[in-house]
Structure formats: structure tokens, C-alpha cells
PDB file of N, CA, C and O in Angstrom:
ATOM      1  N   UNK A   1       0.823  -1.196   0.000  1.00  0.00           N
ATOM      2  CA  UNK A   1       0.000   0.000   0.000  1.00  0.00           C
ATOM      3  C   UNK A   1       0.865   1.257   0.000  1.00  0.00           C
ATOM      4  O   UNK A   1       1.886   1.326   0.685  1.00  0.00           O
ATOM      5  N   UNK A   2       0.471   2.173  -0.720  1.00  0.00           N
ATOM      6  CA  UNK A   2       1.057   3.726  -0.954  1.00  0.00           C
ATOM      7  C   UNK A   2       1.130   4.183   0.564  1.00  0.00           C
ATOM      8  O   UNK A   2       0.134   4.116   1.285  1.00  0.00           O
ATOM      9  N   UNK A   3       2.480   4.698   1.063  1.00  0.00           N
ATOM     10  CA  UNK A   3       2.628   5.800   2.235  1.00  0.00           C
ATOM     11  C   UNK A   3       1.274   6.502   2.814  1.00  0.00           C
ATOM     12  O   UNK A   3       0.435   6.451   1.914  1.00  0.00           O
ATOM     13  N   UNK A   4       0.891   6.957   3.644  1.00  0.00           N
ATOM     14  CA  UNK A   4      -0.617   7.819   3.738  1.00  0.00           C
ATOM     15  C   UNK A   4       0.104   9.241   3.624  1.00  0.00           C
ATOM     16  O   UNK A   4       1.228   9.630   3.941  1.00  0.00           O
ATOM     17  N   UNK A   5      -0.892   9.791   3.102  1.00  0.00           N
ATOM     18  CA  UNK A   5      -0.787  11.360   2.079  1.00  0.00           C
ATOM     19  C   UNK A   5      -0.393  12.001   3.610  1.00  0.00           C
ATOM     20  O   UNK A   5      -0.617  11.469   4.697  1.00  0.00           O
ATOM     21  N   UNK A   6       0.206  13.193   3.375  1.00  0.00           N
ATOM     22  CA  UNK A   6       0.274  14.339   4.764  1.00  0.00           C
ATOM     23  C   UNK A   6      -0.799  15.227   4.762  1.00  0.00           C
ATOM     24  O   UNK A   6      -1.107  15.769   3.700  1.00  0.00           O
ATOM     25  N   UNK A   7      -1.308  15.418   5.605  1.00  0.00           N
ATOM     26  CA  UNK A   7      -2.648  16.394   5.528  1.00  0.00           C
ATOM     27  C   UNK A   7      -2.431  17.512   5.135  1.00  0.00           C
ATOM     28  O   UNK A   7      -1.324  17.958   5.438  1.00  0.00           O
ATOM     29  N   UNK A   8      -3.311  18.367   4.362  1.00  0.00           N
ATOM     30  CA  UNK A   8      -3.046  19.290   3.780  1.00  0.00           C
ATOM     31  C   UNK A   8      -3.170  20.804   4.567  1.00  0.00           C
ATOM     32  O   UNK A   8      -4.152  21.303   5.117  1.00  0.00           O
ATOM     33  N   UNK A   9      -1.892  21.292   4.412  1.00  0.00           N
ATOM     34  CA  UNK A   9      -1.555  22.728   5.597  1.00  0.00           C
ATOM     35  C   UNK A   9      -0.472  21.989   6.744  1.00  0.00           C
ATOM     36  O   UNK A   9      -0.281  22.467   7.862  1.00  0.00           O
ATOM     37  N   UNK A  10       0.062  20.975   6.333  1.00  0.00           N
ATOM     38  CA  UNK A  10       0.871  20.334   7.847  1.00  0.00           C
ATOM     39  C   UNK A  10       2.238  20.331   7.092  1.00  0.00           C
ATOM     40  O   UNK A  10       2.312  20.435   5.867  1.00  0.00           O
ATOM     41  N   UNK A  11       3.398  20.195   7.987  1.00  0.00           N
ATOM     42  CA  UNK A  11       4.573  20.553   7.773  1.00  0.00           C
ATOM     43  C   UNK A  11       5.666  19.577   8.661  1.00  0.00           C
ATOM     44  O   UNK A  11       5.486  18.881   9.660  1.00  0.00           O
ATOM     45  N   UNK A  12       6.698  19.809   7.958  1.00  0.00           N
ATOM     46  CA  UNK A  12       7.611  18.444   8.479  1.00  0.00           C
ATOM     47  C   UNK A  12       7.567  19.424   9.675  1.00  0.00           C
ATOM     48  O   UNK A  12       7.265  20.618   9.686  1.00  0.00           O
ATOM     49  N   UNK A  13       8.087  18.309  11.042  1.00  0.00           N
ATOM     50  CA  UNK A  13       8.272  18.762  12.277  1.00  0.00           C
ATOM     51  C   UNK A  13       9.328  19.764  12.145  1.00  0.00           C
ATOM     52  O   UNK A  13       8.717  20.832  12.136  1.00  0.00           O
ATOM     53  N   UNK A  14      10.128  19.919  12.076  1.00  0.00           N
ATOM     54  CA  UNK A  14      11.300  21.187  11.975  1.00  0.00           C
ATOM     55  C   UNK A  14      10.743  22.274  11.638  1.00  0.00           C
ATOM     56  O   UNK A  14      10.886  23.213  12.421  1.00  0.00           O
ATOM     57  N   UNK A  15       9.896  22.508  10.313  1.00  0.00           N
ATOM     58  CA  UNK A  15       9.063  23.410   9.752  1.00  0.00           C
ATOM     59  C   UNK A  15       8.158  23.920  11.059  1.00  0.00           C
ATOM     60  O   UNK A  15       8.100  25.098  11.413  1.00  0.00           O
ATOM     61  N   UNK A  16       7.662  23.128  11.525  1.00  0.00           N
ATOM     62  CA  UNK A  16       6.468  23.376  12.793  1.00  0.00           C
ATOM     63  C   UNK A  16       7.062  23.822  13.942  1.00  0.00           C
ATOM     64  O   UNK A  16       6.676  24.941  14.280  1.00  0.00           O
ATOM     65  N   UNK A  17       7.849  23.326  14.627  1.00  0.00           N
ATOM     66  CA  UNK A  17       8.679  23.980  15.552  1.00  0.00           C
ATOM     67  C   UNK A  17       9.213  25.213  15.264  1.00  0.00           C
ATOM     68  O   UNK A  17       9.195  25.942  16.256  1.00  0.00           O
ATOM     69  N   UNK A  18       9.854  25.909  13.917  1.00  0.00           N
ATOM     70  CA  UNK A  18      10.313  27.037  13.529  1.00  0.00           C
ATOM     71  C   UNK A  18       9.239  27.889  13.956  1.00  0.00           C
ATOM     72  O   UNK A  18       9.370  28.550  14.986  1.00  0.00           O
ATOM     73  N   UNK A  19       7.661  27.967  12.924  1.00  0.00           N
ATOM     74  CA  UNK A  19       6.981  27.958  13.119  1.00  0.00           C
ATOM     75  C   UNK A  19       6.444  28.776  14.239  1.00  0.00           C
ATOM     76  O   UNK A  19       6.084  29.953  14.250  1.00  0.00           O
ATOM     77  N   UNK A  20       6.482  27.686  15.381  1.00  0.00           N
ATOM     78  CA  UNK A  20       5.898  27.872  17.056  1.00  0.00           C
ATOM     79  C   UNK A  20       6.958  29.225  17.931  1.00  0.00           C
ATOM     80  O   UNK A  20       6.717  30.022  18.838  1.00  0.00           O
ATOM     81  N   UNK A  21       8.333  28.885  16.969  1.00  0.00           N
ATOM     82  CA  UNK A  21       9.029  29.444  17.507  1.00  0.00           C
ATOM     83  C   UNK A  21       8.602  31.245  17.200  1.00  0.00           C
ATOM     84  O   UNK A  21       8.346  32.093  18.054  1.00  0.00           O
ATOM     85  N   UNK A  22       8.639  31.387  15.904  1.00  0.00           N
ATOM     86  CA  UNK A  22       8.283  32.264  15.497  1.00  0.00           C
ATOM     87  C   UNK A  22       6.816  33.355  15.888  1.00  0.00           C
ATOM     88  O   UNK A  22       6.633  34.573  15.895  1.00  0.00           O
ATOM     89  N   UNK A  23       6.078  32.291  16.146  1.00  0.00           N
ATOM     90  CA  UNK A  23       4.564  32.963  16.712  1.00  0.00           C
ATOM     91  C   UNK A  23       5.044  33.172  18.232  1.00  0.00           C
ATOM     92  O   UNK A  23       5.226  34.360  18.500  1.00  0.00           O
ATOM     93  N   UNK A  24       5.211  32.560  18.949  1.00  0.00           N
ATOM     94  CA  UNK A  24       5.766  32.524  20.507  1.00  0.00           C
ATOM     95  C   UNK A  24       6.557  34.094  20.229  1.00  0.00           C
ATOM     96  O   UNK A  24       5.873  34.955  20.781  1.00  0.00           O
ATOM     97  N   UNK A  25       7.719  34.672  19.579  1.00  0.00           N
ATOM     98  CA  UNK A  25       8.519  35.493  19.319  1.00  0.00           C
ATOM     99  C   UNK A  25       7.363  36.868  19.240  1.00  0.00           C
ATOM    100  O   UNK A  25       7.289  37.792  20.050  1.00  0.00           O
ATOM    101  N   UNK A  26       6.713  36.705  18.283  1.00  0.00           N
ATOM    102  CA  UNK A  26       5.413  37.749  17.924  1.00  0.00           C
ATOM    103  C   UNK A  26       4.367  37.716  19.223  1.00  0.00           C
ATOM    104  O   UNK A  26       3.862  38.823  19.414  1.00  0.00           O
ATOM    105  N   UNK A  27       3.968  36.763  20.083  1.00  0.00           N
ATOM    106  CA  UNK A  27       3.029  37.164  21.340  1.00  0.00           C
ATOM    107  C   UNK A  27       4.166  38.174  21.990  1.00  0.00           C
ATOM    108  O   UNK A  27       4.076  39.377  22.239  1.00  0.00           O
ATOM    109  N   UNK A  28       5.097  37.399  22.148  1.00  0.00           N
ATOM    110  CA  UNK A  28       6.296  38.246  23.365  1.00  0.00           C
ATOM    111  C   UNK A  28       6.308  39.817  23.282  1.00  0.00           C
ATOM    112  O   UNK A  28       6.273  40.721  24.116  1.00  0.00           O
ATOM    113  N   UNK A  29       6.372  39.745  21.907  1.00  0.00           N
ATOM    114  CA  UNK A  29       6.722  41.153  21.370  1.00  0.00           C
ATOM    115  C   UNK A  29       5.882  42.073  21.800  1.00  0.00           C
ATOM    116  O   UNK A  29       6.321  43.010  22.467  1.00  0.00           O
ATOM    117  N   UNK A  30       4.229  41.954  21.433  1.00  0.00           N
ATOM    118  CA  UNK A  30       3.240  42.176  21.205  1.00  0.00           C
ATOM    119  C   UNK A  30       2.845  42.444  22.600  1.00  0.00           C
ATOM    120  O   UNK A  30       2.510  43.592  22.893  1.00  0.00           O
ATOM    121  N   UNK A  31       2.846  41.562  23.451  1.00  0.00           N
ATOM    122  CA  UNK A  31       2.789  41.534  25.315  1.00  0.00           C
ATOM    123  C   UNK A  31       3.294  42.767  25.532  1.00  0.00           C
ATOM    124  O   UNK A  31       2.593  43.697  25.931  1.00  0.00           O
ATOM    125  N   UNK A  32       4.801  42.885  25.234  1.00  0.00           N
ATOM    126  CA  UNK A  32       5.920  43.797  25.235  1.00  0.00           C
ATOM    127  C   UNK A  32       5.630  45.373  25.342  1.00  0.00           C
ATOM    128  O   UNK A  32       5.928  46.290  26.106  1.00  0.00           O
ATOM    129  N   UNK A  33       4.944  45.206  24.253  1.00  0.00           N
ATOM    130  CA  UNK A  33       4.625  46.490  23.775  1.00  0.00           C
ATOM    131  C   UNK A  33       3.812  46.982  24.367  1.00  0.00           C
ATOM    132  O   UNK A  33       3.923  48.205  24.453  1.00  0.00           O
ATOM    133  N   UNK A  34       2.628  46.348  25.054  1.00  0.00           N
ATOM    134  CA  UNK A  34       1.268  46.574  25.744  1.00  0.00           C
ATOM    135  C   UNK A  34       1.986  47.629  26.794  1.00  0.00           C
ATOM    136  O   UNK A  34       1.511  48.698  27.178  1.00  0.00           O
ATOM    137  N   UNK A  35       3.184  47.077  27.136  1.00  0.00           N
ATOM    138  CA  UNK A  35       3.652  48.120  28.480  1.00  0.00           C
ATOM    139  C   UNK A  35       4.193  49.414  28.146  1.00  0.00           C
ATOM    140  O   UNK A  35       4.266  50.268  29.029  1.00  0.00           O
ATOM    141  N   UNK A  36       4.517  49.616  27.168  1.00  0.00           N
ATOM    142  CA  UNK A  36       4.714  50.685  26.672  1.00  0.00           C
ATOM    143  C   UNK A  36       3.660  51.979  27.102  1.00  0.00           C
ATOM    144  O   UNK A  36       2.453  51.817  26.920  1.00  0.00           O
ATOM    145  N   UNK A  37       4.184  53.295  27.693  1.00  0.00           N
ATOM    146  CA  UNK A  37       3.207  54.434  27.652  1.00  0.00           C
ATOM    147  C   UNK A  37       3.257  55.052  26.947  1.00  0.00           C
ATOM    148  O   UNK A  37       4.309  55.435  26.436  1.00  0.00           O
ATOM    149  N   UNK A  38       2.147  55.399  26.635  1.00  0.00           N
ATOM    150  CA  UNK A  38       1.893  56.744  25.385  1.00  0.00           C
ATOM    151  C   UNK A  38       1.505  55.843  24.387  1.00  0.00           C
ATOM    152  O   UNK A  38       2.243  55.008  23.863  1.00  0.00           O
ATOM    153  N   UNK A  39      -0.205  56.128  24.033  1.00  0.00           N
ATOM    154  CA  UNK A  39      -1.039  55.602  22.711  1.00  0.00           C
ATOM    155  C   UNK A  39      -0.076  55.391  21.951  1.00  0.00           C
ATOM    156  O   UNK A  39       0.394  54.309  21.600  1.00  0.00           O
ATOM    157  N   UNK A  40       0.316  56.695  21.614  1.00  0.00           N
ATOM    158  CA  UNK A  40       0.834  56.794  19.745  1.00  0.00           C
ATOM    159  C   UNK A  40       1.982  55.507  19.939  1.00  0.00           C
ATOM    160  O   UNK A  40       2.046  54.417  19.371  1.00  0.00           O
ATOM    161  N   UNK A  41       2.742  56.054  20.863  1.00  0.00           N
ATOM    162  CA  UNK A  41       4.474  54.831  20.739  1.00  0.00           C
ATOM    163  C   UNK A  41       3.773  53.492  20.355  1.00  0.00           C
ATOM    164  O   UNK A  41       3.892  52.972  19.245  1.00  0.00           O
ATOM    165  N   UNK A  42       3.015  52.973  21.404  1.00  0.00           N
ATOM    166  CA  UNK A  42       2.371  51.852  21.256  1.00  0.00           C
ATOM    167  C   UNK A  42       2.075  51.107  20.278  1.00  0.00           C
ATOM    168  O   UNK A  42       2.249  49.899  20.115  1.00  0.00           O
ATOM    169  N   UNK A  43       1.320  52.389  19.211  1.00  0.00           N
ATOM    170  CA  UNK A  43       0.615  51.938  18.034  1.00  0.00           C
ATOM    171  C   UNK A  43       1.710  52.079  16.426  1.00  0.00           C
ATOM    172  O   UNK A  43       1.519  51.615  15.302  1.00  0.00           O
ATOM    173  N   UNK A  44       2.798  52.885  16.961  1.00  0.00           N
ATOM    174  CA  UNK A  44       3.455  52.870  16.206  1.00  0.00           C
ATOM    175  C   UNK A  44       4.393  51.393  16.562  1.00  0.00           C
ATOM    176  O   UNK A  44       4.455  50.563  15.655  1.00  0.00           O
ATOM    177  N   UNK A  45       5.063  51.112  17.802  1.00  0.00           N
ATOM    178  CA  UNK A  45       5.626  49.928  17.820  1.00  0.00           C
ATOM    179  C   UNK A  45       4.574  48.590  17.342  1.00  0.00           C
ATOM    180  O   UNK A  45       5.140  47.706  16.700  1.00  0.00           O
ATOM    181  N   UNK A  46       3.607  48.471  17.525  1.00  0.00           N
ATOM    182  CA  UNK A  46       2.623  47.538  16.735  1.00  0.00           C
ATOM    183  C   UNK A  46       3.038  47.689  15.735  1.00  0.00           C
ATOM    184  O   UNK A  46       3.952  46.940  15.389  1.00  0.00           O
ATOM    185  N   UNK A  47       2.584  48.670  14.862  1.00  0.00           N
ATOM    186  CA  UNK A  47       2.821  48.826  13.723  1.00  0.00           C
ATOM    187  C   UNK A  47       4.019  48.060  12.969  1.00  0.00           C
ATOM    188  O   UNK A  47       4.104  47.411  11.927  1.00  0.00           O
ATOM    189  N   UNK A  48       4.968  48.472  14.067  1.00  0.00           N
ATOM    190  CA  UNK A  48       5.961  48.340  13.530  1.00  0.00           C
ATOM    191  C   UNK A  48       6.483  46.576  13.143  1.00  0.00           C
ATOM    192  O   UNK A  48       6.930  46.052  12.123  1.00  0.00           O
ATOM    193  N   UNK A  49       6.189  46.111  14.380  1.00  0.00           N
ATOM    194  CA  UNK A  49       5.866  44.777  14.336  1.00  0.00           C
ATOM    195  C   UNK A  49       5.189  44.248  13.910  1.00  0.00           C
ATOM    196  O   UNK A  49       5.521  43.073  14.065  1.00  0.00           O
ATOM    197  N   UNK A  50       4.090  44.324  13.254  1.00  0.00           N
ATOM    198  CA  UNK A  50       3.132  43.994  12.358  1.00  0.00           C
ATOM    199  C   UNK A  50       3.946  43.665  10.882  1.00  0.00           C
ATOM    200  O   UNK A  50       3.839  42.557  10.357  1.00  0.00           O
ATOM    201  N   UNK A  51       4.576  44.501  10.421  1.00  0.00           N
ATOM    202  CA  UNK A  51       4.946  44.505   9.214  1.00  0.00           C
ATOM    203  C   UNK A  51       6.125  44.241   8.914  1.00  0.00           C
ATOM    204  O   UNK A  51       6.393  44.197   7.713  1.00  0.00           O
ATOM    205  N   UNK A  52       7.314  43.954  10.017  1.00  0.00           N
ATOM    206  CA  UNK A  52       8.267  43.076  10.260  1.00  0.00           C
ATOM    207  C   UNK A  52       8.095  41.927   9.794  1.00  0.00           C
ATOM    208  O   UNK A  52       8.777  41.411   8.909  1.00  0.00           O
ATOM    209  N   UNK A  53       6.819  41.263  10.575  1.00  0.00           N
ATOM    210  CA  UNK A  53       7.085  39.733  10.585  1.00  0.00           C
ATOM    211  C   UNK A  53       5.865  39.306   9.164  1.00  0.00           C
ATOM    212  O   UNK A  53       5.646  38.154   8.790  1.00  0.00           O
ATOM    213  N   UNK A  54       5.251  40.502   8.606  1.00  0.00           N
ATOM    214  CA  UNK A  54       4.565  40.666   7.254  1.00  0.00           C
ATOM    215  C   UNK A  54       5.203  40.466   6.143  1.00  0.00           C
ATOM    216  O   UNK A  54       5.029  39.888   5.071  1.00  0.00           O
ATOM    217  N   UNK A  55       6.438  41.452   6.974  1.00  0.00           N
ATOM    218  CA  UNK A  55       7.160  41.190   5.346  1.00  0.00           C
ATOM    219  C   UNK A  55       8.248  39.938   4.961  1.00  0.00           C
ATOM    220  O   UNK A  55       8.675  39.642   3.845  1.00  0.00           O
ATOM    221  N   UNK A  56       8.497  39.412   6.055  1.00  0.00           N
ATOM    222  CA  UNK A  56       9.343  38.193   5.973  1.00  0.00           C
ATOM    223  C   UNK A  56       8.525  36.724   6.652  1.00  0.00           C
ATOM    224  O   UNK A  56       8.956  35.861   7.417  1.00  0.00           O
ATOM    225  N   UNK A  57       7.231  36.890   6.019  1.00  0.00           N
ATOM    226  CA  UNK A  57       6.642  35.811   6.461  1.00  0.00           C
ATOM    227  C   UNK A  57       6.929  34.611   5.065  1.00  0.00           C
ATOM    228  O   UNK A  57       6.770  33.400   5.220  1.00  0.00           O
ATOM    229  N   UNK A  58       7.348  35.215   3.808  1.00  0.00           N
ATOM    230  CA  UNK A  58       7.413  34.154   2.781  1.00  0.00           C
ATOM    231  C   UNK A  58       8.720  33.948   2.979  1.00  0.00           C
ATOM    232  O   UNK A  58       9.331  33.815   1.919  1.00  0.00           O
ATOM    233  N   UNK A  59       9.497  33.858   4.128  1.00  0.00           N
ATOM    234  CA  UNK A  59      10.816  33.287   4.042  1.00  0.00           C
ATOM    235  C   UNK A  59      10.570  32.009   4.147  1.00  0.00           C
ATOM    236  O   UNK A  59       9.552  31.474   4.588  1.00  0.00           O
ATOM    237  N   UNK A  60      11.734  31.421   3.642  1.00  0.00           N
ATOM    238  CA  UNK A  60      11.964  29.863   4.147  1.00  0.00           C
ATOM    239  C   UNK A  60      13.782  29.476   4.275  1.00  0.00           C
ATOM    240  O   UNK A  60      14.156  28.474   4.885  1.00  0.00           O
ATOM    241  N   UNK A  61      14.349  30.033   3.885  1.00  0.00           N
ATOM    242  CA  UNK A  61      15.718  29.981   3.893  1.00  0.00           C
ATOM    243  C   UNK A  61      15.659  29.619   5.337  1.00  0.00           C
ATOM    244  O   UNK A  61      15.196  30.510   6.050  1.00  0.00           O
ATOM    245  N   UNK A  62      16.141  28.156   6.133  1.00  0.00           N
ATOM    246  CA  UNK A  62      16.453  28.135   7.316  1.00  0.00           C
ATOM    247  C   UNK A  62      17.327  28.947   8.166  1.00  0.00           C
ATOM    248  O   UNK A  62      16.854  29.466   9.177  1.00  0.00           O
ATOM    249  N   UNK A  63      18.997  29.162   7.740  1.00  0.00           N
ATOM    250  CA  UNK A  63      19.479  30.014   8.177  1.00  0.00           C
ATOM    251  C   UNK A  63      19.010  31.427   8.869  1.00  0.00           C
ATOM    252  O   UNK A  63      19.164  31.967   9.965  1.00  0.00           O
ATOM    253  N   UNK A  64      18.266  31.771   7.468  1.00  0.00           N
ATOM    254  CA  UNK A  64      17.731  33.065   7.561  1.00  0.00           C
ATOM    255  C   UNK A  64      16.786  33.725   8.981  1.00  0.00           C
ATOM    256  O   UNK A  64      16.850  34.695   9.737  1.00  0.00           O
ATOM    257  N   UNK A  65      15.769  32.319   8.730  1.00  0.00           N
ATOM    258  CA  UNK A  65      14.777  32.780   9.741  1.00  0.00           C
ATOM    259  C   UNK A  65      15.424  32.319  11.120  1.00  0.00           C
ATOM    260  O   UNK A  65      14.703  32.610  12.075  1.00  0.00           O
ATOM    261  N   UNK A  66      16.545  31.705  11.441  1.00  0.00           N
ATOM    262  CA  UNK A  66      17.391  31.600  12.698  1.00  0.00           C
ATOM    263  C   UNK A  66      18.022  32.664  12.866  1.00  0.00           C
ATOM    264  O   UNK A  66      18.525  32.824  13.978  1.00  0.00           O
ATOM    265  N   UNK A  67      18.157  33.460  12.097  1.00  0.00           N
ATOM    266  CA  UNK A  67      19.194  34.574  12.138  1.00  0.00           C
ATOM    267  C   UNK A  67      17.945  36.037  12.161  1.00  0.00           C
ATOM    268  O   UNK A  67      18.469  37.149  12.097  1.00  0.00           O
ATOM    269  N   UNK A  68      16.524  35.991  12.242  1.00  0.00           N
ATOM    270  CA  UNK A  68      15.328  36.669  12.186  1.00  0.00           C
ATOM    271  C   UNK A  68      15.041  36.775  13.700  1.00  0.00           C
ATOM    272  O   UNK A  68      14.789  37.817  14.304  1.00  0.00           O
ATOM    273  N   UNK A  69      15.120  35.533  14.214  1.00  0.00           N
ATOM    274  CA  UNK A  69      14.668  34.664  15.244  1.00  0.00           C
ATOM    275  C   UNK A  69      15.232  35.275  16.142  1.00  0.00           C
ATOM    276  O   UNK A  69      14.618  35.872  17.027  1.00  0.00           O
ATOM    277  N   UNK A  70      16.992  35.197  16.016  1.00  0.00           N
ATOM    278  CA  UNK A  70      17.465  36.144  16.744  1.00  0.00           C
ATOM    279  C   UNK A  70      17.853  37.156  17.174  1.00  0.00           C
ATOM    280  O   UNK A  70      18.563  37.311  18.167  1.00  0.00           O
ATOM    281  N   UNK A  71      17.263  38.254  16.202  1.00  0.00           N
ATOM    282  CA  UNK A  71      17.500  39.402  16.027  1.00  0.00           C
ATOM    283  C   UNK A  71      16.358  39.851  16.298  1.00  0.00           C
ATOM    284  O   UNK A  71      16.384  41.080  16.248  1.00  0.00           O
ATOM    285  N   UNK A  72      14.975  39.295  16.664  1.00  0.00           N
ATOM    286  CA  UNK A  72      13.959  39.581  17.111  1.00  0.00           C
ATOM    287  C   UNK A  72      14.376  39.396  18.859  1.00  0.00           C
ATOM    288  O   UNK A  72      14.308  40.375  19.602  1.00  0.00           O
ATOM    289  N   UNK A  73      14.633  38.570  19.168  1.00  0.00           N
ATOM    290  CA  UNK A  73      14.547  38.462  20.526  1.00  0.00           C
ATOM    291  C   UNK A  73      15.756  39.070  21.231  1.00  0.00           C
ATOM    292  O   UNK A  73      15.767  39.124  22.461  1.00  0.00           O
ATOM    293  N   UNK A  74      16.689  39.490  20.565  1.00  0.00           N
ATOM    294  CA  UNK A  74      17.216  40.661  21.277  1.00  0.00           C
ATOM    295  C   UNK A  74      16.608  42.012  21.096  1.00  0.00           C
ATOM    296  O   UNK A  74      16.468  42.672  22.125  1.00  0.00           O
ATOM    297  N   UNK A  75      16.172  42.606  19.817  1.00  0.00           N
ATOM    298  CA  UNK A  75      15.162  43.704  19.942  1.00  0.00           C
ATOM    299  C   UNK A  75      14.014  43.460  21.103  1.00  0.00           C
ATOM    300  O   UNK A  75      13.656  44.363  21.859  1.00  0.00           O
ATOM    301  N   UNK A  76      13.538  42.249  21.139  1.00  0.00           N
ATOM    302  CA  UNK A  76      12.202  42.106  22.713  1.00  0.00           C
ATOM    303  C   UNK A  76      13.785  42.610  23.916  1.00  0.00           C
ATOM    304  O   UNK A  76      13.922  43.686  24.497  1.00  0.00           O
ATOM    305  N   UNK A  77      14.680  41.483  23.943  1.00  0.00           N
ATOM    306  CA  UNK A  77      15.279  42.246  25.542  1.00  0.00           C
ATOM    307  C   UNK A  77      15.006  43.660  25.546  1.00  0.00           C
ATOM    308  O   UNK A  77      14.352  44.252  26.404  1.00  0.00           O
ATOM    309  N   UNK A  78      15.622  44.225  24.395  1.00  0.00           N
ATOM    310  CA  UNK A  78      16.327  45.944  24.522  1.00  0.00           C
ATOM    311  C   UNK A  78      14.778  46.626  25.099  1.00  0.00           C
ATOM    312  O   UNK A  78      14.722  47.527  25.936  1.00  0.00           O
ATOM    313  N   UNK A  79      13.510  45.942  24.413  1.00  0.00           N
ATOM    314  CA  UNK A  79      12.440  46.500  24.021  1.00  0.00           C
ATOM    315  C   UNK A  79      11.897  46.592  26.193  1.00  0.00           C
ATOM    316  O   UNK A  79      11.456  47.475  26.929  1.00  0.00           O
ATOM    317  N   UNK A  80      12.271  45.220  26.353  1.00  0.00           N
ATOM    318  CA  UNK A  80      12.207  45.220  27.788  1.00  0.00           C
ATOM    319  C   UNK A  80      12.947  45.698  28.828  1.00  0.00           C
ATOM    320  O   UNK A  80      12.427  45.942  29.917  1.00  0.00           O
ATOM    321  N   UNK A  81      14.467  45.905  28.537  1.00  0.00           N
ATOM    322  CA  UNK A  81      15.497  46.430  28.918  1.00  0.00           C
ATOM    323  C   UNK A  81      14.663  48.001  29.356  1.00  0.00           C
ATOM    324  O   UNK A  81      14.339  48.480  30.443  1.00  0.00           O
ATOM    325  N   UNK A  82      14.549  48.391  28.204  1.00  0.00           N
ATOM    326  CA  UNK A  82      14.066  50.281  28.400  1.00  0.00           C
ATOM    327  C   UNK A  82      12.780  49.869  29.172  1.00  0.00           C
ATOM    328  O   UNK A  82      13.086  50.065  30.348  1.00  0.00           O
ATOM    329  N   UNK A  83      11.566  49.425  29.137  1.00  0.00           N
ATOM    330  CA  UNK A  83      10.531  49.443  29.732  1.00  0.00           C
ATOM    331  C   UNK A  83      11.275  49.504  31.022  1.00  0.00           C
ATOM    332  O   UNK A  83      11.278  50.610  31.563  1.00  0.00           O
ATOM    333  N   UNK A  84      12.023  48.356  31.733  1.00  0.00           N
ATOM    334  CA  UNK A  84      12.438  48.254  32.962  1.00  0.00           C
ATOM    335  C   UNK A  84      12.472  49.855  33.607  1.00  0.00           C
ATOM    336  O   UNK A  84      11.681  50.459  34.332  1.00  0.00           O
ATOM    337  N   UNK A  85      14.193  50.351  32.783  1.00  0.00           N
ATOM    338  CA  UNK A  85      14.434  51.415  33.106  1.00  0.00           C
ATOM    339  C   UNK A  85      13.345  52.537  33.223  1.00  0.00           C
ATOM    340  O   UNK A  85      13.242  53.226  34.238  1.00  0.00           O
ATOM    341  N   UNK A  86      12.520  52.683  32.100  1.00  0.00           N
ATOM    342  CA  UNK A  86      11.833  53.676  32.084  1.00  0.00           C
ATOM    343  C   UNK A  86      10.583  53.402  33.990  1.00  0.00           C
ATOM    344  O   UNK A  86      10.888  53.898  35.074  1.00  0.00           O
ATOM    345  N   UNK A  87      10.297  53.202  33.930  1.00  0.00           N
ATOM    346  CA  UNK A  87       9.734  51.971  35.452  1.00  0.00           C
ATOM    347  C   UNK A  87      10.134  52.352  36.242  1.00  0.00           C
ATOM    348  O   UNK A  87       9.260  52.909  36.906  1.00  0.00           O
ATOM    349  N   UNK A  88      11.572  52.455  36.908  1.00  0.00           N
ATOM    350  CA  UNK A  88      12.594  52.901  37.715  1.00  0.00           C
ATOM    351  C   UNK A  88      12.690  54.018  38.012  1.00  0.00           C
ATOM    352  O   UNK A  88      13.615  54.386  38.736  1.00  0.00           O
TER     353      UNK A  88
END
């Protein structure tokens, strides 16, 4: 008998984990930002993040999006870094 088909919209596990990783990265951010004062900053850092992960959502180059991955989550520290300070 033929292999059974992969369901359609599903992705090798590596793909899926990237994936999780990537959405997990975008709540953080997004959380992040909520703490932010002042409407406008807010809506401009949304913004801003919105169309970050918009415009490099047709990546697939693995490297790439490891190297996205981490350049996002040091922008969240810094992003949290200043909230701290500003707090203080």
C-alpha cells in the first residue's frame, strides 16, 4: 500500500517547531509592547511589528529565519530592557 498522504496545511516537524518558535517570538513582542506608555508609541511599535514579521513571512531559507529569530529576541530584551528602566 502507498505511504498515507500528509494532511493538507501540515509541515515536516522542523518546519512546525520554527513555526511555534516564530509565533511565541510575535506574542512576546506584542505583550511587550502593551507596556509601553503613550497611545501613539504603542501603536506605532505595533505597527511596527506587524509589518516586520509581514514582510518576511514568505521566508523559508532556514538560516535566515534563525538569524530573524534572533535578532527579534534581542530587539524584545532591549524592548524590555528600556521598559524596565523607564519603570525605575
Amino acid at each position: 500500500p502507498a505511504p498515507p498522504r500528509p494532511l493538507r496545511g501540515s509541515c515536516p516537524p522542523r518546519q512546525f517547531l520554527r513555526r511555534q518558535q516564530v509565533l511565541q517570538l510575535y506574542r512576546r513582542i506584542l505583550r511587550a509592547i502593551r507596556e509601553v506608555p503613550g497611545a501613539a508609541e504603542r501603536r506605532s511599535l505595533t505597527d511596527w511589528a506587524r509589518e516586520e514579521f509581514r514582510r518576511n513571512k514568505e521566508a523559508t531559507d532556514e538560516d535566515a529565519i534563525r538569524m530573524m529569530i534572533t535578532q527579534g529576541n534581542m530587539q524584545l530584551r532591549e524592548l524590555q530592557r528600556t521598559l524596565k528602566l523607564a519603570k525605575s
